[in-house]
BANULO-735834 format. One line per 2 residues: for each residue x, y, z of C-alpha. Coordinates in Angstrom, 3 decimals, always signed. Each point is the difference from the previous one (the first is absolute). Example, Ala and Ser with C-alpha at 12.3 -4.5 7.8 and 13.67 -1.06 7.14 Angstrom:
// residues 2
+12.300/-4.500/+7.800  +1.370/+3.440/-0.660 .
END
This chain:
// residues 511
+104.745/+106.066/+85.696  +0.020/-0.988/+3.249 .
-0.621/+2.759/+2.261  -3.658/+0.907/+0.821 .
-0.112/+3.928/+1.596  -2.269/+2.943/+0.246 .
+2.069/+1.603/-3.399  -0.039/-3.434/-1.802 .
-4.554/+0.062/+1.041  -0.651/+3.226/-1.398 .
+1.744/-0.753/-3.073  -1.818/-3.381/-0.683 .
-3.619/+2.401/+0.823  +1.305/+2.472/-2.270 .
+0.548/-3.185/-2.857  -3.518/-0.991/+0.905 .
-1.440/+3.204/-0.221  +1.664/+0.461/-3.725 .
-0.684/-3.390/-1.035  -0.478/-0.367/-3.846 .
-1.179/-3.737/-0.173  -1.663/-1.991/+2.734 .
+2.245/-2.036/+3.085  -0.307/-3.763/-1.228 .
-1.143/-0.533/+3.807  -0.783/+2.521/+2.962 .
+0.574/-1.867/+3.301  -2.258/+1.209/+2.547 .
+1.329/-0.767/+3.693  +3.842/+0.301/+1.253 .
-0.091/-2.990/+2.630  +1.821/-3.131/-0.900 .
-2.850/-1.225/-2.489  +0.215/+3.458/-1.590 .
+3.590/+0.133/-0.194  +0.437/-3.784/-1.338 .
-2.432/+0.657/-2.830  +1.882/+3.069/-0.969 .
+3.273/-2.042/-0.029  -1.455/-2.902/-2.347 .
-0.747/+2.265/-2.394  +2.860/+2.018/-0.117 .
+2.038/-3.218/-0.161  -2.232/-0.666/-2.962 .
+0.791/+3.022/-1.897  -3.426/+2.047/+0.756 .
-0.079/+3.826/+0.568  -1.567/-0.303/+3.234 .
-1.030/+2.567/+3.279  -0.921/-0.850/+3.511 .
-1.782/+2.573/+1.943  -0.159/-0.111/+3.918 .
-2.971/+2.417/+2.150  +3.084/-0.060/+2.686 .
+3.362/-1.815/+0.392  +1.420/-2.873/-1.187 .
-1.386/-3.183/+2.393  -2.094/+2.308/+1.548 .
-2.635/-2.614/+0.385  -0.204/-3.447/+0.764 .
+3.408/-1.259/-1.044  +1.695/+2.204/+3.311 .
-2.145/-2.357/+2.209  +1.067/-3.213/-0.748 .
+2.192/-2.608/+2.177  +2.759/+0.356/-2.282 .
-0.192/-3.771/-0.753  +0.651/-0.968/-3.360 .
-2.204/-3.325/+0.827  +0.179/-3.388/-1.863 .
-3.232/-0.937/+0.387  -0.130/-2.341/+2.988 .
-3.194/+1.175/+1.611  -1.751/-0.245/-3.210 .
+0.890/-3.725/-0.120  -1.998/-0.666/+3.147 .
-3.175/+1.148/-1.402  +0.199/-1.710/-3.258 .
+0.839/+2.885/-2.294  +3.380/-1.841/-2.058 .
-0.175/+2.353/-2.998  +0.500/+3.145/+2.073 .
+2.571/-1.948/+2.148  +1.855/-1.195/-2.785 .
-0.420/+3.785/-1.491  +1.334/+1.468/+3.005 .
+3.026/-2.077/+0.296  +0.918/+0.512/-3.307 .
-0.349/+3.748/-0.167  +2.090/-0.454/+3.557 .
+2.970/-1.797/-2.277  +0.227/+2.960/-2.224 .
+0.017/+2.508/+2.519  +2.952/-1.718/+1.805 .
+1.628/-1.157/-2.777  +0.009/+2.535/-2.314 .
-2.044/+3.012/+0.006  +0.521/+1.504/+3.692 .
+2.789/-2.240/+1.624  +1.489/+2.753/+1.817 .
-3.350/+1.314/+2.088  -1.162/-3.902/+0.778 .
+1.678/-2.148/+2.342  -1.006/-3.388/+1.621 .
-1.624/+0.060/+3.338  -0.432/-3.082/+2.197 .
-3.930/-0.280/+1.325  +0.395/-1.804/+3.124 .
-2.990/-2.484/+1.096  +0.855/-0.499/+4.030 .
-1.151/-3.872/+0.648  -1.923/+0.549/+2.982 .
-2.908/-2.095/-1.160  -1.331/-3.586/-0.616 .
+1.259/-2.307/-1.892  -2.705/+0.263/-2.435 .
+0.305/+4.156/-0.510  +3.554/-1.268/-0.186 .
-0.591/-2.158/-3.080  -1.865/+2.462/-1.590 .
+2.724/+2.771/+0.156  +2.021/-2.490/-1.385 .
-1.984/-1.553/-2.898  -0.613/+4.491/-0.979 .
+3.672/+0.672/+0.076  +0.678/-2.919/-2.107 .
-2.612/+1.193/-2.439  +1.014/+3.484/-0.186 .
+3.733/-1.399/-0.905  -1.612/-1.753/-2.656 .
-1.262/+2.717/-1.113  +3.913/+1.797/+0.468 .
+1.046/-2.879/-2.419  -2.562/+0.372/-2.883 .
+0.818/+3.230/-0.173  +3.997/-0.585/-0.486 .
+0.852/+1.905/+2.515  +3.619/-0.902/+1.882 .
+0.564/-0.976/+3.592  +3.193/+2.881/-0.310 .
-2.922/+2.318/-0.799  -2.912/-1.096/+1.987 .
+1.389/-3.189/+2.748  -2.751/-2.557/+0.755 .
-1.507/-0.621/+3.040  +1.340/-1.748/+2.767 .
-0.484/-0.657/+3.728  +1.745/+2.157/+2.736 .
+0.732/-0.987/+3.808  -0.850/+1.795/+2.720 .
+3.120/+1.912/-0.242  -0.162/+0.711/-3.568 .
-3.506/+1.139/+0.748  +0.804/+2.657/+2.537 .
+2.908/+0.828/-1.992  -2.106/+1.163/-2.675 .
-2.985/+0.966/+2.208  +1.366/+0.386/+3.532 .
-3.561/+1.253/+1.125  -1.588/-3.013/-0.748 .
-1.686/-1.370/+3.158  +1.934/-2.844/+1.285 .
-3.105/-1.968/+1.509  -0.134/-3.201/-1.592 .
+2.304/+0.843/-2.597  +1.212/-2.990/-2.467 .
+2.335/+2.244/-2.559  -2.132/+1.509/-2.877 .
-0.614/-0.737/-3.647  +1.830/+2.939/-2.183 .
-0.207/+0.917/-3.541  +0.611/+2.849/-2.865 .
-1.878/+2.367/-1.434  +1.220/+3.062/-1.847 .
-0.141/+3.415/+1.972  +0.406/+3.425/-1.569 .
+2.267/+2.598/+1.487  -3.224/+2.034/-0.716 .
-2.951/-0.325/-1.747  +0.126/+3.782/-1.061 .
+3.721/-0.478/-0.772  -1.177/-2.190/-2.991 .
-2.658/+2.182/-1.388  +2.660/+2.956/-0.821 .
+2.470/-2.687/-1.028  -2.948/-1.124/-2.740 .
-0.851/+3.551/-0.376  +3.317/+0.843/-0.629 .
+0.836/-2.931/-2.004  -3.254/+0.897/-2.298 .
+1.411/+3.840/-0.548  +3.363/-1.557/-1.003 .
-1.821/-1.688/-3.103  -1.632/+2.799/-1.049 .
-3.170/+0.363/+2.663  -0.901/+3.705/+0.961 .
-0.773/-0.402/+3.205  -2.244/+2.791/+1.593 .
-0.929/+0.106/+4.264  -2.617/+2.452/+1.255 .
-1.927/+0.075/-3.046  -4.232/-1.301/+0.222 .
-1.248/-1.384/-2.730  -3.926/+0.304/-0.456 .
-2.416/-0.265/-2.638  +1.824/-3.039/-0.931 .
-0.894/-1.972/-3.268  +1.265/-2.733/-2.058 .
+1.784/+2.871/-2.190  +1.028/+2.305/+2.673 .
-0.405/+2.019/+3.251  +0.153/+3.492/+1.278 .
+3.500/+0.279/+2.143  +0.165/+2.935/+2.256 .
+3.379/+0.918/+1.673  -0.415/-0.358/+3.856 .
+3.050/+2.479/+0.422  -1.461/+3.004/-2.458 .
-3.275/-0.422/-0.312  -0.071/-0.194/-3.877 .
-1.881/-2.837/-1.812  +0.512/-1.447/-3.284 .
-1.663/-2.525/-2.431  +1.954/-2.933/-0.994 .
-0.794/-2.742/-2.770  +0.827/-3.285/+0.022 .
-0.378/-3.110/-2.191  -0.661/-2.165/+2.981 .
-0.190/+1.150/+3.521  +0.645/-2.645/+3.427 .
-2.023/+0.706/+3.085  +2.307/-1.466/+2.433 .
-1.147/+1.906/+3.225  -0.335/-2.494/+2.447 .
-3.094/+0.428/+2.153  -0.867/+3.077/-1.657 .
-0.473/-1.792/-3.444  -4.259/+0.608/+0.700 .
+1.235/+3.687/+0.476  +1.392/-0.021/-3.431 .
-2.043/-2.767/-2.160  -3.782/-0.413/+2.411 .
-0.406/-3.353/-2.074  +2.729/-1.406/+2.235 .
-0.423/-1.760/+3.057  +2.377/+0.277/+2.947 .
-0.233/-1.571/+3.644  +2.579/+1.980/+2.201 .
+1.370/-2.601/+3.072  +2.338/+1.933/+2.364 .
+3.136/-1.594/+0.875  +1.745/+1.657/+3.490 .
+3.480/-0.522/+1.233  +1.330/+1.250/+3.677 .
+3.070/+1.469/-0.217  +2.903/-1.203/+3.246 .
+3.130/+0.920/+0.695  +2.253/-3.020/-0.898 .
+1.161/+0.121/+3.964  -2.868/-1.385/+0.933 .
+0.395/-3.172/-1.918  +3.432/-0.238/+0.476 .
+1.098/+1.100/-3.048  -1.556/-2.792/-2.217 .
+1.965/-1.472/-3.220  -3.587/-1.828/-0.643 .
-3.106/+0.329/-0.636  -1.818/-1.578/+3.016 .
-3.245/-1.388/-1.596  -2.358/-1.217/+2.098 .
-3.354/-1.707/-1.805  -3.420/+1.596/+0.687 .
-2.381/-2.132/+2.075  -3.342/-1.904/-2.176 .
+2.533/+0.864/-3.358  +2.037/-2.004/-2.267 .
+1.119/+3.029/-2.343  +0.396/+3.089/+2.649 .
+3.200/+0.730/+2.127  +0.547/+3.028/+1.994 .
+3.849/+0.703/-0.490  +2.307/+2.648/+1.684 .
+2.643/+0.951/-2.865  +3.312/+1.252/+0.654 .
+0.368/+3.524/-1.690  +2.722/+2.821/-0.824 .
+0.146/+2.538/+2.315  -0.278/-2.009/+2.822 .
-3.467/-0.969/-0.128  -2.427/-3.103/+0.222 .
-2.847/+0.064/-2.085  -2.967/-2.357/+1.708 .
-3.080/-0.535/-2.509  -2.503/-0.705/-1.772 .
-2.962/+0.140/+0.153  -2.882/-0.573/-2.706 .
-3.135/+1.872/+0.954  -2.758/+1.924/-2.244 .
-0.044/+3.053/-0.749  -2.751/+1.798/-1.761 .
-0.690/+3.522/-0.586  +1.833/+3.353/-1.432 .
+3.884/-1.376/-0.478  +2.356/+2.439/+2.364 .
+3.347/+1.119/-1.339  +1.513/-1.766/+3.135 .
-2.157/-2.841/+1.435  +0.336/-0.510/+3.980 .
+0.183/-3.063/+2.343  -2.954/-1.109/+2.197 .
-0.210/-0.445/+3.287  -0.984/-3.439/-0.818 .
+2.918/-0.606/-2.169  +2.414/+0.679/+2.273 .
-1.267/-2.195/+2.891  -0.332/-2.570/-2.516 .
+3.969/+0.340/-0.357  +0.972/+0.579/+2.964 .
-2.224/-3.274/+0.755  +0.877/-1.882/-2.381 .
+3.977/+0.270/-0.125  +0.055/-0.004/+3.818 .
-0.469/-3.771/-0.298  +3.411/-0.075/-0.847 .
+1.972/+1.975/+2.018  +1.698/-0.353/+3.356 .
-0.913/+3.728/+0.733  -2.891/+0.930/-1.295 .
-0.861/+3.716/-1.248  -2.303/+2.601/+0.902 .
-1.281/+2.938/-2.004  +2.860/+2.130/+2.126 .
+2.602/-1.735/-2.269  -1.650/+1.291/-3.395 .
+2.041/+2.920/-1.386  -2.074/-0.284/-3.475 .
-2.506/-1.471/-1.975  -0.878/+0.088/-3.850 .
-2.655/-1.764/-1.991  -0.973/-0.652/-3.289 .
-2.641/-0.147/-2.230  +0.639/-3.345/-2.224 .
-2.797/+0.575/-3.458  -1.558/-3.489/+0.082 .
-2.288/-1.557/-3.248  -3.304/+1.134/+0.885 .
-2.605/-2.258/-1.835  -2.756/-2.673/+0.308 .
+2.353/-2.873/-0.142  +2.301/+0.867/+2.242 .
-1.525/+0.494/+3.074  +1.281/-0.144/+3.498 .
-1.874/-2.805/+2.185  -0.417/+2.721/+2.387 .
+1.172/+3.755/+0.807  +2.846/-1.210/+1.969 .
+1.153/-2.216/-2.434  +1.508/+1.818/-2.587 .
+2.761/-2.228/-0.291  -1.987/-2.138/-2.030 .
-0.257/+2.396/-2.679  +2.084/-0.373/-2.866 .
+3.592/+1.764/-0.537  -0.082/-0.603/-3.307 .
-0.238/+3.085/-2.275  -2.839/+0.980/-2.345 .
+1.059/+1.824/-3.507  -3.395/+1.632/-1.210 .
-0.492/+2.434/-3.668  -2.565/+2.320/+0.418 .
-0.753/+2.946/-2.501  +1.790/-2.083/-2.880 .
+3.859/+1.177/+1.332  -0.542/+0.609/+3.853 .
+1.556/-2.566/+1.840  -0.054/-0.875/+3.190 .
+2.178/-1.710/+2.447  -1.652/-1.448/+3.163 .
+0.959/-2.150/+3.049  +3.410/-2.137/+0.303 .
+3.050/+1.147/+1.929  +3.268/+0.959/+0.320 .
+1.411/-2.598/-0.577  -1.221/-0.886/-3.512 .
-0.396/+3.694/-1.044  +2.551/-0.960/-3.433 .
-2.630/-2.340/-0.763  -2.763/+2.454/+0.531 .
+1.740/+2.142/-2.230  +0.710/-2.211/-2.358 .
-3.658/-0.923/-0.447  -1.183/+4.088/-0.024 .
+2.470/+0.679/-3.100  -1.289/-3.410/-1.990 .
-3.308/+0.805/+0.569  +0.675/+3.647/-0.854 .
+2.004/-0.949/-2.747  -3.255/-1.958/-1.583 .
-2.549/+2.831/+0.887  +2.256/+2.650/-1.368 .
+1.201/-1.816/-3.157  +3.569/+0.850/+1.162 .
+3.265/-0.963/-1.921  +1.995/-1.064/+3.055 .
+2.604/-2.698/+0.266  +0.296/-2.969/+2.596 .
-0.187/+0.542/+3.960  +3.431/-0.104/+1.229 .
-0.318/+1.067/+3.877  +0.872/-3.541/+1.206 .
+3.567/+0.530/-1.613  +0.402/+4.065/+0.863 .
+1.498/+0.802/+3.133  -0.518/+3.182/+1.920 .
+2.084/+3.040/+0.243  +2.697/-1.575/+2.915 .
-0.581/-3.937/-0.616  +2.895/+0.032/-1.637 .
+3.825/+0.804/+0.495  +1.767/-0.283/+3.036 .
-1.415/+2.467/+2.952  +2.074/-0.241/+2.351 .
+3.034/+2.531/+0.923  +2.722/+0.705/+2.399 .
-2.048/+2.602/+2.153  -3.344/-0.489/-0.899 .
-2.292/-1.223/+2.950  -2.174/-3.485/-0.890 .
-2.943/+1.777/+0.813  +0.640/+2.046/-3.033 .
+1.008/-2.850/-2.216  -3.271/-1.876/+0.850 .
-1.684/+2.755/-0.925  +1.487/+1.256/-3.293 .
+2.215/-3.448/-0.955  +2.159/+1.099/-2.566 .
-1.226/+3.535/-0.213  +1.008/+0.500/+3.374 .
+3.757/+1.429/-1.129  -2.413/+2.278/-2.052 .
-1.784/+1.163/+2.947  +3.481/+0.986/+1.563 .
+1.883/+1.393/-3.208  -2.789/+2.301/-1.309 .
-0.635/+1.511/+3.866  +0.638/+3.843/+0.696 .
-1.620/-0.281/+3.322  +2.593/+1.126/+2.570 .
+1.305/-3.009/+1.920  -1.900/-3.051/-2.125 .
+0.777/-2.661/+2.309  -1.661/+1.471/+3.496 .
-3.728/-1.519/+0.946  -2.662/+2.250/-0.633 .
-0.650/-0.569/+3.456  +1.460/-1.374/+2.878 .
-0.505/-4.349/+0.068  -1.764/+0.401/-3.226 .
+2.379/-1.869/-2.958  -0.742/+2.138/-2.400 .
+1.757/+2.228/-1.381  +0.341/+4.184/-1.297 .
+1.091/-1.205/-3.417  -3.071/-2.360/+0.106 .
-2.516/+2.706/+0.509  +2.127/+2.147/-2.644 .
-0.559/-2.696/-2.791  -3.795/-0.786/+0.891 .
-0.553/+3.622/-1.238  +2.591/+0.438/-3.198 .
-0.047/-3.613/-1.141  -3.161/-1.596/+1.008 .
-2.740/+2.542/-0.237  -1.035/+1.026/+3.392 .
-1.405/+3.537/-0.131  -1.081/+1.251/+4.055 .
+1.596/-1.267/+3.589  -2.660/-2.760/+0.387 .
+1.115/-1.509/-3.387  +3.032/-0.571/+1.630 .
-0.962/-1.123/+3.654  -3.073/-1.585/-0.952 .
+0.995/-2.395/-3.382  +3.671/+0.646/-0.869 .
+1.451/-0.829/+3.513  -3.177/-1.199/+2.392 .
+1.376/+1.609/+2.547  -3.245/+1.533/-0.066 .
-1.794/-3.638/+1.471  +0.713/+1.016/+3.396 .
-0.897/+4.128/+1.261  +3.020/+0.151/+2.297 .
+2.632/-0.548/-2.935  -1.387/+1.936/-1.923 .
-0.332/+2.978/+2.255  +3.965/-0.673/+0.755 .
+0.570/-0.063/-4.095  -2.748/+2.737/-1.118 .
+2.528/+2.905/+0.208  +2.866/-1.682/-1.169 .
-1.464/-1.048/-3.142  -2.543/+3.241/-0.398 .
+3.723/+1.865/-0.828  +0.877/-2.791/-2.409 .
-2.745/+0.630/-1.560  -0.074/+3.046/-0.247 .
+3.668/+0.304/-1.451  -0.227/-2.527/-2.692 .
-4.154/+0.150/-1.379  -0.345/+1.684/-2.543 .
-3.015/+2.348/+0.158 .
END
């Protein structure tokens, strides 16, 4: 089963409801933590639920960079386990579990420095290949770094400021088509092995054995037991277990058109000043867009639904990748931001040295049993979220006295890794999006004309928004704008789109 839709969710509440014997594990949170977790144990032959309060990557896993990193930064503080992690969860991504929605992006240094901050780009670009190597992965896969002329530099970056410019160090990372992309390809992957996979439904009075589950889009609530259950909300684990301890740090991104760069092919990546681990980057993105980000800033209090850049943040991009450029930007070329709430280890030993320093704090994630079978996922990343999972289900797997067999996510690729996507007709776009599925996307449309944008300059298309809502569970308009597509990142599209795919919608949901 690999379709997840509003008749496909009410059936799997309806099995809940009826449920004879306990779930073997009730996943708790639909972002990519949440959905990971619920593909592990699928893949190890558990009857399992997730339950989501809203939609699928609702939360932090929308606001990432898209990077599937190898762990370079970590490297320059010291941290070689989590490096070495992150590389190798990188391999498997690109190598075998999401091929088709990863592809290798040059990170161009500009030389416009001393010969010392010279050396030192070059001695962490050596060590992050290194750290390419130990984790097998191929130069055809993931090419080594290397250093580009002037020309090559500009070719890749032609806003880079020319002042003193030497060429650049470049080298590869992994970056997602879309980080929400791979959280309904997990999500979907998970429901193919048996998942049931239910959005808009809260879970509260949660216990080790079970929760309360009421259905966002009726109103009704219903008890469900479990045998183990995995809190794997993000920064709202405190919400759900108070024993857990969560620091939020909000992570902003501007949002450019790619004009203004010059339509990069690169990642211009320009190192923060006092830092050995931070970089500013502005990321080539579909739609033609450049994301410019991060940041790493505290932020206590009540978590919002959708967390919103600073003032401060944004001159401190602006600032910071301004360095760099031969034009610089003001805040009348934003046409967007977004930021994110990353759920950091909160404990004793892991303090920051300060509270602008949260950098320091460790990405490495925390697996903590509470009430005998509660489990809780905290911290790490993206890009190690198989590994996360991995570690929930074991641990899960011990608490609940489970009969499960062997974790097998490093060799299970996701719905489109494999096959060949591409088609006479189809438009790239579409097969970076779907890979192989992407014929899929095209056969099973009913939408009149399939092929035509949603919206003028906007690559994607009326067969796309068709599938996000009878193949890959989107349920309202902002579903689609907001996580299927992301045309939703920047107001104008998706005032331009909103009616378009408001009648898609409403043709093909099911209500």
């Amino acid at each position: 089963m690999t379709v997840i839709d509003a008749a496909h969710r009410r059936r799997w509440l309806a099995d809940l409801a009826e449920q004879e014997r306990p779930l073997d594990m009730l996943v708790i949170g639909g972002g990519i933590t949440g959905a990971g977790v619920a593909l592990d144990a699928a893949t190890r032959g558990l009857r399992v639920a997730l339950v989501e309060s809203h939609d699928l990557a609702f939360g932090t896993s929308r606001w990432s960079s898209k990077l599937v990193h190898g762990g370079l930064r970590y490297l320059a503080g010291g941290r070689f386990p989590i490096a070495y992690e992150s590389a190798v969860e990188r391999h498997h991504l690109m190598t075998t579990i999401a091929p088709h929605l990863i592809r290798p992006l040059s990170q161009v240094v500009p030389d416009h420095g001393s010969r010392a901050t010279t050396a030192l780009i070059r001695t962490g670009l050596r060590a992050g290949d290194v750290l390419r190597r130990a984790a097998r992965t191929p130069t055809d896969v993931l090419p080594g770094p290397r250093r580009l002329s002037v020309d090559e530099t500009l070719a890749l970056c032609p806003q880079t400021s020319r002042r003193g410019l030497r060429g650049a160090f470049a080298h590869s990372d992994g970056q997602l088509v879309d980080d929400a992309r791979l959280v309904v390809a997990v999500a979907r992957t998970a429901a193919a092995f048996g998942a049931s996979i239910c959005t808009y439904t809260r879970a509260d009075q949660v216990t080790g054995t079970g929760a309360r589950l009421t259905d966002s889009c009726t109103g009704e609530t219903l008890t469900v037991s479990a045998r183990t259950v995995v809190n794997a909300t993000g920064v709202w684990a405190g919400d759900v277990d108070q024993t857990l301890r969560v620091r939020p740090s909000r992570g902003t991104h501007l949002i450019f058109d790619a004009e203004r760069f010059g339509n990069p092919a690169g990642a211009l990546t320009v190192p923060v000043a006092g830092s050995l681990s931070r970089f500013v980057f502005a990321l080539p993105e579909p739609l033609g867009r450049v994301f410019v980000g991060l940041t790493d800033v505290d932020a206590p209090g009540p978590i919002p639904d959708v967390p919103q850049a600073s003032d401060d943040e944004v001159e401190y991009l602006l600032d910071a990748i301004n360095v760099a450029l031969d034009r610089p930007l003001t805040r009348d070329d934003i046409i967007g931001t977004f930021a994110g709430l990353r759920p950091l280890v909160d404990s004793d030993d892991e303090n920051a040295t300060d509270s602008g320093s949260l950098a320091d704090l460790s990405r490495r994630h925390r697996i903590q049993v509470n009430d005998g079978t509660l489990v809780g996922v905290l911290g790490g990343k993206l890009t190690t979220y198989r590994r996360m999972a991995e570690d929930a289900v074991d641990a899960a797997v011990r608490a609940g006295g489970l009969e499960a067999g062997s974790c097998i996510t490093t060799s299970t690729p996701l719905i489109g890794a494999t096959g060949k996507g591409r088609r006479a007709g189809l438009p790239s776009s579409m097969v970076s999006r779907f890979g192989s599925e992407a014929a899929k996307v095209m056969s099973s449309a009913m939408v009149d004309r399939p092929l035509e944008p949603i919206a003028d300059d906007l690559d994607v298309t009326r067969a796309e928004v068709e599938f996000a809502v009878t193949h890959e569970g989107a349920l309202c308009v902002d579903d689609v704008l907001d996580r299927r597509t992301r045309i939703g990142l920047v107001r104008d599209d998706a005032d331009r789109a909103r009616q378009a795919v408001t009648e898609i919608v409403e043709k093909f949901g099911a209500h």
